[in-house]
N, CA, C and O atoms as a Tinker XYZ file with bonds, in Angstrom:
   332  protein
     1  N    -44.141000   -4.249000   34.765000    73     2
     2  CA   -44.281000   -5.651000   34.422000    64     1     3
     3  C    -45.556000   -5.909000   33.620000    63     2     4     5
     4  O    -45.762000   -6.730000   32.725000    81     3
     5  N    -46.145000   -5.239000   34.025000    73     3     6
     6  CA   -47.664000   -5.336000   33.573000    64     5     7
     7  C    -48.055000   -5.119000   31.725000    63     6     8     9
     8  O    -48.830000   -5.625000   30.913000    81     7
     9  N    -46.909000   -3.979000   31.734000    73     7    10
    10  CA   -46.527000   -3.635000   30.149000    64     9    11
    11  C    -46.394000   -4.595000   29.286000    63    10    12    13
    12  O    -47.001000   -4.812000   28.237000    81    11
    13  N    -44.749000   -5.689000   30.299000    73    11    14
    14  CA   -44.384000   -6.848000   29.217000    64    13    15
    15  C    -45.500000   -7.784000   29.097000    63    14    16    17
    16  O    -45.679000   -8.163000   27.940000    81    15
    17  N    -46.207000   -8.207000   29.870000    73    15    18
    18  CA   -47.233000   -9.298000   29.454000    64    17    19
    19  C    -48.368000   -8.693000   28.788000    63    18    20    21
    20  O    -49.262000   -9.535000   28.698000    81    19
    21  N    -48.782000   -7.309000   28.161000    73    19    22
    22  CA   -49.476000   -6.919000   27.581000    64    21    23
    23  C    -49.006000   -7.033000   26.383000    63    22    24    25
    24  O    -49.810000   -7.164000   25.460000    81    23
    25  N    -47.590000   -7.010000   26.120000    73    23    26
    26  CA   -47.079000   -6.573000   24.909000    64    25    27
    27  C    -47.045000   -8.333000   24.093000    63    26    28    29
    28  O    -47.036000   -8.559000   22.883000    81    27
    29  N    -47.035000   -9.286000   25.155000    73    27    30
    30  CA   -46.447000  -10.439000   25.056000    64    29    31
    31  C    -47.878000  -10.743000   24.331000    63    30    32    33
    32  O    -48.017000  -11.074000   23.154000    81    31
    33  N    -48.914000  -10.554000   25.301000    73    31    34
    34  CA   -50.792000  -10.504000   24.571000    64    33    35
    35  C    -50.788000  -10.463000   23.081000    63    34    36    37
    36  O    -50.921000  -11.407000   22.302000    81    35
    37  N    -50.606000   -9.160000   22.818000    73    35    38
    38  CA   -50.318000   -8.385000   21.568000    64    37    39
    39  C    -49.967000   -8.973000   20.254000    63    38    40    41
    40  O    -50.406000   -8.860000   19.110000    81    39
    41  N    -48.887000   -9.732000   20.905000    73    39    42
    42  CA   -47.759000  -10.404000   19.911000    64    41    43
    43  C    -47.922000  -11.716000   19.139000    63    42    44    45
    44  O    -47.707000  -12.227000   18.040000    81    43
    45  N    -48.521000  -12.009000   20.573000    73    43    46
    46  CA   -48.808000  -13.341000   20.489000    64    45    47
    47  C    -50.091000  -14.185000   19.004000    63    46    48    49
    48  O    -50.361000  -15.308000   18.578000    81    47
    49  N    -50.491000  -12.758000   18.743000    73    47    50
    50  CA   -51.688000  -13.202000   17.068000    64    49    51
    51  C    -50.766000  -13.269000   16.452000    63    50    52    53
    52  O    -50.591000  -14.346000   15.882000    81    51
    53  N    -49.799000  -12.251000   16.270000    73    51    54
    54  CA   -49.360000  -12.216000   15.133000    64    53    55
    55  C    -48.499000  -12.472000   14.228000    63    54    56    57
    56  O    -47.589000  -11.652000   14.105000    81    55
    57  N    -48.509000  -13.279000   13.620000    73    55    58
    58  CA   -47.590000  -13.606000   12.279000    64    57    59
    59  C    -46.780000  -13.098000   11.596000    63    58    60    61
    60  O    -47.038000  -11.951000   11.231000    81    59
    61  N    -44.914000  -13.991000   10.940000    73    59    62
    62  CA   -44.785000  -12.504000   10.626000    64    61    63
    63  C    -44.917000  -11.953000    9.493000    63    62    64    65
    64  O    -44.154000  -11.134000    8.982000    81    63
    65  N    -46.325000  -12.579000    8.874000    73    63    66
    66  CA   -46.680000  -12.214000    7.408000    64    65    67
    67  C    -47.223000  -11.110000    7.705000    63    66    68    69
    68  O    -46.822000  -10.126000    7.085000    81    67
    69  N    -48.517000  -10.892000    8.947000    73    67    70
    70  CA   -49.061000  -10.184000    9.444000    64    69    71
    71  C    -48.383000   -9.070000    9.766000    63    70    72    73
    72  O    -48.645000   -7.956000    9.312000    81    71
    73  N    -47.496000   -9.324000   10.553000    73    71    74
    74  CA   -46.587000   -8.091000   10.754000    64    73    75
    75  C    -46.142000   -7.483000    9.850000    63    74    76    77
    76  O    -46.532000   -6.330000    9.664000    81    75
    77  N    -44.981000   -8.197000    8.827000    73    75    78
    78  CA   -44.909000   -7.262000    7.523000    64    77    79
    79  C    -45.689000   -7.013000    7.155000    63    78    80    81
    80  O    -45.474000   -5.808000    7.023000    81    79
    81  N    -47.120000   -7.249000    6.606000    73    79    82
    82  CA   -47.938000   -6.610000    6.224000    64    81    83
    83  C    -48.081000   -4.878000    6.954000    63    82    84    85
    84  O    -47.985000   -3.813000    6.343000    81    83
    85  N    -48.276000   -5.046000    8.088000    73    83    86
    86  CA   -48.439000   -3.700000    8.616000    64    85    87
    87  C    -47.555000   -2.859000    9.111000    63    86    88    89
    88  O    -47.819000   -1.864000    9.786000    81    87
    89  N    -46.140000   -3.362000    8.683000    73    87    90
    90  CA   -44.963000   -2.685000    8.494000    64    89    91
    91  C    -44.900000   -1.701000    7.077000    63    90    92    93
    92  O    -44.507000   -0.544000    6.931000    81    91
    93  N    -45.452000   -2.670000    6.131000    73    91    94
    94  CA   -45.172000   -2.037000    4.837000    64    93    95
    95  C    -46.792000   -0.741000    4.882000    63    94    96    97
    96  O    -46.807000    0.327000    4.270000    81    95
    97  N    -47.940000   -1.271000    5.753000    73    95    98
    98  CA   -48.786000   -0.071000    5.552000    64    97    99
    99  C    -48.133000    0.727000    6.179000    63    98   100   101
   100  O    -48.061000    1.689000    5.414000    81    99
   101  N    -47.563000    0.989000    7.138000    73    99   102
   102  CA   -46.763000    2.354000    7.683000    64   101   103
   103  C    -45.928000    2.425000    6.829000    63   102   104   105
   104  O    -46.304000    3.190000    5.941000    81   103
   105  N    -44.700000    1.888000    6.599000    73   103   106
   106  CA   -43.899000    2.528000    5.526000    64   105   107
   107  C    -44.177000    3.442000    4.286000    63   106   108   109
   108  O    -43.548000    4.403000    3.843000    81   107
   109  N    -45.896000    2.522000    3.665000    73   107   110
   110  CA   -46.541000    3.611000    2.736000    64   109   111
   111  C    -47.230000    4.644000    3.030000    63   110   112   113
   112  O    -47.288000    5.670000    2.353000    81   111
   113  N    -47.908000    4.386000    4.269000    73   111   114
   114  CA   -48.906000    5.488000    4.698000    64   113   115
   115  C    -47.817000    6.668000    5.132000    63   114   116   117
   116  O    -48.063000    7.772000    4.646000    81   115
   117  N    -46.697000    6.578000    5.946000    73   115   118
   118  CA   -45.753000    7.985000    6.775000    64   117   119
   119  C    -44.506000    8.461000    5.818000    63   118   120   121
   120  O    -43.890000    9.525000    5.772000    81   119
   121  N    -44.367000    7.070000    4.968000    73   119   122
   122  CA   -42.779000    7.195000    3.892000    64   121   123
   123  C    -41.668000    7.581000    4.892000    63   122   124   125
   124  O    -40.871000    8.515000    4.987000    81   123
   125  N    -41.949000    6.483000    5.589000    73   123   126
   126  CA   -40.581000    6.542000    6.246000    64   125   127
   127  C    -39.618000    5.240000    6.336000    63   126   128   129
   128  O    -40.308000    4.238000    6.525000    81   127
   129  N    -38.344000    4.972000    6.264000    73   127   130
   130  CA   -37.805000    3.459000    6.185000    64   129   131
   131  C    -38.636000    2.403000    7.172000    63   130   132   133
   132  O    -39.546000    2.631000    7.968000    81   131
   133  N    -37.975000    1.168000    6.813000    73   131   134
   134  CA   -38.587000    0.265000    7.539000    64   133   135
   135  C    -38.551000    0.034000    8.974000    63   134   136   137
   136  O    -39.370000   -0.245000    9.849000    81   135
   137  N    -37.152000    0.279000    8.886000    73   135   138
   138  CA   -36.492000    0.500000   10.391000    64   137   139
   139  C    -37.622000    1.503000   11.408000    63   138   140   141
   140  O    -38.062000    1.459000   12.557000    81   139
   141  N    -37.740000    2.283000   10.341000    73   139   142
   142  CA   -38.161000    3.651000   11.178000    64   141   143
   143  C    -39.908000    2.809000   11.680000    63   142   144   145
   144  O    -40.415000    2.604000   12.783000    81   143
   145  N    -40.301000    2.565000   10.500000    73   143   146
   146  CA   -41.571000    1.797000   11.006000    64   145   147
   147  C    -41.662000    0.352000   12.104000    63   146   148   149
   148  O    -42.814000    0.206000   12.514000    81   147
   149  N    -41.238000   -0.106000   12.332000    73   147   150
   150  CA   -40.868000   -1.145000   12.889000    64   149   151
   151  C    -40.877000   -0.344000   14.237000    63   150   152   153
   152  O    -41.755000   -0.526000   15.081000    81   151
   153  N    -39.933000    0.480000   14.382000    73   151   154
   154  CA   -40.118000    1.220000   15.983000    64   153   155
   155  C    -41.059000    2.419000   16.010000    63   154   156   157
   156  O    -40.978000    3.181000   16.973000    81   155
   157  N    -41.803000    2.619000   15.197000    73   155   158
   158  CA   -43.050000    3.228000   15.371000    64   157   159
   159  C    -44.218000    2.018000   15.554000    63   158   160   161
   160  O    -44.907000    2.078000   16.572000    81   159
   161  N    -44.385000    1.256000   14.884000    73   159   162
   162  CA   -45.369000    0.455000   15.355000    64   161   163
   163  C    -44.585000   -0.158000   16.897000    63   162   164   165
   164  O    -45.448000   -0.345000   17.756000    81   163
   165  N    -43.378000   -0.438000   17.306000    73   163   166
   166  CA   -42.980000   -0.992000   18.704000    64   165   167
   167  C    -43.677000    0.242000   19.754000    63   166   168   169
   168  O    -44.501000   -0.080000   20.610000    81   167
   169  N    -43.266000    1.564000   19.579000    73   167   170
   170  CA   -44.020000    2.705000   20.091000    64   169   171
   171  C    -45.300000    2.735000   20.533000    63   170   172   173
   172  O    -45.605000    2.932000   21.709000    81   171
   173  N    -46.423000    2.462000   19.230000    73   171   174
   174  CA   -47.362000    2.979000   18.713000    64   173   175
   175  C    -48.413000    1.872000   19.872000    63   174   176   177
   176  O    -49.484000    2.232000   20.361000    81   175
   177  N    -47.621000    0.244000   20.142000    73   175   178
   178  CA   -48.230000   -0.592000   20.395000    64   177   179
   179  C    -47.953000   -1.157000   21.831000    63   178   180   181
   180  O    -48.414000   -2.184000   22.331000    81   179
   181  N    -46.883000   -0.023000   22.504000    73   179   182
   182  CA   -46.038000   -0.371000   23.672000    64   181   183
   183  C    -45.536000   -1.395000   23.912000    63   182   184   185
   184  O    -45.572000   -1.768000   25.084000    81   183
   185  N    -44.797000   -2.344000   22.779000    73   183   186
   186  CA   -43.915000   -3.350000   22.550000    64   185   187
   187  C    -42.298000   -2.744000   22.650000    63   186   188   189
   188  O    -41.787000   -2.019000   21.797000    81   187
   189  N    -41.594000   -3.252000   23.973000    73   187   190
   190  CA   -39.980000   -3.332000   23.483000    64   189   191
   191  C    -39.612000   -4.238000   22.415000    63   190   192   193
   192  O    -39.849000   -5.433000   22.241000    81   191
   193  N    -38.665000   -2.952000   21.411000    73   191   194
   194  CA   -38.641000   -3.521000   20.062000    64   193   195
   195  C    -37.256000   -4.702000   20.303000    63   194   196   197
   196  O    -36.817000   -5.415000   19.402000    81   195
   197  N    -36.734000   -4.678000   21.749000    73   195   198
   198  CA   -35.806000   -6.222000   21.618000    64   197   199
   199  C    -36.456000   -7.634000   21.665000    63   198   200   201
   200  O    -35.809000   -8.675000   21.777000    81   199
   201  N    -38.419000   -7.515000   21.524000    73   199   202
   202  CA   -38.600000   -8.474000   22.116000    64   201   203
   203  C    -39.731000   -8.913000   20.613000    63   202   204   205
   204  O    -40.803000   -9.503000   20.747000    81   203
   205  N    -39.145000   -8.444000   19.244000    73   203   206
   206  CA   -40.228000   -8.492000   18.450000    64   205   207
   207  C    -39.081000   -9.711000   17.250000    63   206   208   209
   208  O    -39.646000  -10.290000   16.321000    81   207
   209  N    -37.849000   -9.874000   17.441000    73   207   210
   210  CA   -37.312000  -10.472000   16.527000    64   209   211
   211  C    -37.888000  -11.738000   15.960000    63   210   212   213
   212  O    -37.818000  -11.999000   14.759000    81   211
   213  N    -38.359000  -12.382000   16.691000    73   211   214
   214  CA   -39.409000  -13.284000   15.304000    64   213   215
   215  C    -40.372000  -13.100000   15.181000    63   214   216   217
   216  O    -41.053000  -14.108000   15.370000    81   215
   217  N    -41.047000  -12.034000   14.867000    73   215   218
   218  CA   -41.421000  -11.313000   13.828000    64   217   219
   219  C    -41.067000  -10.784000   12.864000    63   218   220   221
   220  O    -41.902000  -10.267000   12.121000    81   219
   221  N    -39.700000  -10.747000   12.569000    73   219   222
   222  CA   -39.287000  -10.217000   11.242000    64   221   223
   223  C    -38.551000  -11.290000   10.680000    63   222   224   225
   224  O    -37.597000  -11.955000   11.084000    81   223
   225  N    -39.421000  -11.294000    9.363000    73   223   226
   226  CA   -39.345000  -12.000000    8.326000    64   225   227
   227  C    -37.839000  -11.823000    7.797000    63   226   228   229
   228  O    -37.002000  -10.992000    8.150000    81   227
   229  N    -37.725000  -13.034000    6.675000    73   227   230
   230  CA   -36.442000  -13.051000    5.874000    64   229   231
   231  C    -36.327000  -11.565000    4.942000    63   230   232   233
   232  O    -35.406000  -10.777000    4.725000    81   231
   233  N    -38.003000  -11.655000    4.462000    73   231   234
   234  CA   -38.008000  -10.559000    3.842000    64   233   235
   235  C    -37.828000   -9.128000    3.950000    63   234   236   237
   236  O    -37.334000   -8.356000    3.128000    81   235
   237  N    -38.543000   -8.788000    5.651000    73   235   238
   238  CA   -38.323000   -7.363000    5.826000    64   237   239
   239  C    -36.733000   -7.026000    6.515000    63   238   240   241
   240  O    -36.229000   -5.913000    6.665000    81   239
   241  N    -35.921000   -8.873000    7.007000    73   239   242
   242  CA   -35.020000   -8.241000    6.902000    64   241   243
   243  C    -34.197000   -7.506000    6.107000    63   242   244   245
   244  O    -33.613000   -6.492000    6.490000    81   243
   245  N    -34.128000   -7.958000    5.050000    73   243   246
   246  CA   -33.354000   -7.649000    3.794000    64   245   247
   247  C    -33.852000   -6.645000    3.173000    63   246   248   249
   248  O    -33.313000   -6.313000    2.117000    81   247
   249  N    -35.183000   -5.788000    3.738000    73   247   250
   250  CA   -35.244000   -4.825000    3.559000    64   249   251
   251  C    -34.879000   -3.533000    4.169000    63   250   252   253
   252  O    -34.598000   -2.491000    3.576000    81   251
   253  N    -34.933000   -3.801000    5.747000    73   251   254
   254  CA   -34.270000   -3.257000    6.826000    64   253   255
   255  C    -33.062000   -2.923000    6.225000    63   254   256   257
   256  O    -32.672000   -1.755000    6.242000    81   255
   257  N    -32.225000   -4.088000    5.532000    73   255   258
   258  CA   -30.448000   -3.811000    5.619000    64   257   259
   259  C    -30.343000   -3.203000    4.675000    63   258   260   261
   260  O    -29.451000   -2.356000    4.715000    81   259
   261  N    -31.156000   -3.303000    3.389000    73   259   262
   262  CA   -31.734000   -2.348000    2.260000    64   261   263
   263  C    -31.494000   -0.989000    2.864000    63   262   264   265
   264  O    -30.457000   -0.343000    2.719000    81   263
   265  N    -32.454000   -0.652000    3.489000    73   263   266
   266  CA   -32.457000    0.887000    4.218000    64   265   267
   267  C    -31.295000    1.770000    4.261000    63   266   268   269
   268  O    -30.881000    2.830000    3.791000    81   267
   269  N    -30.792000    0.312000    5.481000    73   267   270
   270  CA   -29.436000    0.601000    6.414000    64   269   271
   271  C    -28.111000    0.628000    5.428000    63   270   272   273
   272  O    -27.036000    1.156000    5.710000    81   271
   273  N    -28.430000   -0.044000    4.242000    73   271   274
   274  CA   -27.332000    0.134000    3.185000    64   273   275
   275  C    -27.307000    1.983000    2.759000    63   274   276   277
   276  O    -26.374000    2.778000    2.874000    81   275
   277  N    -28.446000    2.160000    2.350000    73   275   278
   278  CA   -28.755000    3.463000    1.207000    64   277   279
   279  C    -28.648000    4.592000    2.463000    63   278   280   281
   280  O    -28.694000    5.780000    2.144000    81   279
   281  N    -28.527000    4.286000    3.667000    73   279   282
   282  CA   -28.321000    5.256000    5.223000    64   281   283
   283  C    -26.923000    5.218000    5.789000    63   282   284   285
   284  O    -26.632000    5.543000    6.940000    81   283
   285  N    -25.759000    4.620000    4.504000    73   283   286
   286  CA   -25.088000    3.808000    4.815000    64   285   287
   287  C    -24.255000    3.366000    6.361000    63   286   288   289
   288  O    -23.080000    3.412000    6.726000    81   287
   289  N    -25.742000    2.865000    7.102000    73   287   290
   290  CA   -24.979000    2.225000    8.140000    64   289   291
   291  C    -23.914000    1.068000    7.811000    63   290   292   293
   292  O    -23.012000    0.745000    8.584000    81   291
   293  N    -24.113000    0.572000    6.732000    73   291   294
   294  CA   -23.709000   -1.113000    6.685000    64   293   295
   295  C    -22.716000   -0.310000    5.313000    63   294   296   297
   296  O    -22.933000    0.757000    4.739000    81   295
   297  N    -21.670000   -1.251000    5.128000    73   295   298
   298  CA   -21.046000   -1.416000    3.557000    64   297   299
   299  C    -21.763000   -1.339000    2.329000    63   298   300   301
   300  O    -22.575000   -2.245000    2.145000    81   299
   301  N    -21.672000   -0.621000    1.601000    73   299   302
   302  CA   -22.350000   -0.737000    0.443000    64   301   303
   303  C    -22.206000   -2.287000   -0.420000    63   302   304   305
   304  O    -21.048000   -2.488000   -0.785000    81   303
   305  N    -22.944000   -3.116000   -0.700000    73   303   306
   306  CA   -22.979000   -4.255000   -1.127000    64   305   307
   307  C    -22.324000   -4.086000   -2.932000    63   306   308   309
   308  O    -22.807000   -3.289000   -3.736000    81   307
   309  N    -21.249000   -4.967000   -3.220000    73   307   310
   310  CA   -21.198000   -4.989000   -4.681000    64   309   311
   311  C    -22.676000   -4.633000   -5.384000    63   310   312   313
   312  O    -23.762000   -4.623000   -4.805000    81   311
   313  N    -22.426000   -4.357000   -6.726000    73   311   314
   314  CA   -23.777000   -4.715000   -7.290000    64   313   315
   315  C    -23.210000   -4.383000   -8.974000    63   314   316   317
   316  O    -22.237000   -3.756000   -9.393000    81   315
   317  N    -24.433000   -5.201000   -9.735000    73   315   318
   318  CA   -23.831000   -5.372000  -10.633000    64   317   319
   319  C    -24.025000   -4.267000  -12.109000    63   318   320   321
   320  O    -24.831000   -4.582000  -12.984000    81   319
   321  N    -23.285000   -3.133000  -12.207000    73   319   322
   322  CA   -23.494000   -2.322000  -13.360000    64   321   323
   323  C    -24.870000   -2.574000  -14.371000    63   322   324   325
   324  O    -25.196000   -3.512000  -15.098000    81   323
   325  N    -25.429000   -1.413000  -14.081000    73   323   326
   326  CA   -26.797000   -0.754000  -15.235000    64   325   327
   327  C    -26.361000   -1.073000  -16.646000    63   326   328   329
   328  O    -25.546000   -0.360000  -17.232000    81   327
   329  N    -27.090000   -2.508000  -17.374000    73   327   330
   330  CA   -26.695000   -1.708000  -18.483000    64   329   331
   331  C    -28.309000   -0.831000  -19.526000    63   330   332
   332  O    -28.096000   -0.116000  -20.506000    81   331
């Protein structure tokens, strides 16, 4: 129990500009997807990652599904021919 209200501590600064921000420094610093960073910093900070969802932005969602597209968990999205 003692964990969740530490994690709740934790959470509680941060923004989720803040957060993406230090999503995207792990993503650059390890080069690993976002996804992957997101539960390394949940790890890193002893946060359960079911309890971080607003914290993620519009933006890193759509980068997440980004990921999860090119990993293809998800459907590949139309897109519109290179010219």
């Amino acid at each position: 129990m003692r964990v969740d209200i530490m994690s709740e501590t934790k959470m509680s600064f941060k923004t989720q500009r803040t957060f993406e921000l230090e999503i995207e420094q792990i993503v650059k610093n390890y080069k690993m997807s976002h996804m992957q960073a997101v539960l390394h910093y949940c790890e890193m900070n002893d946060i359960d990652p079911s309890s971080i969802g607003r914290l993620i932005s519009k933006t890193l969602k759509q980068k997440i599904e980004s990921d999860a597209r090119d990993l293809n968990f998800f459907p590949k999205a139309g897109k519109l021919p290179d010219l």
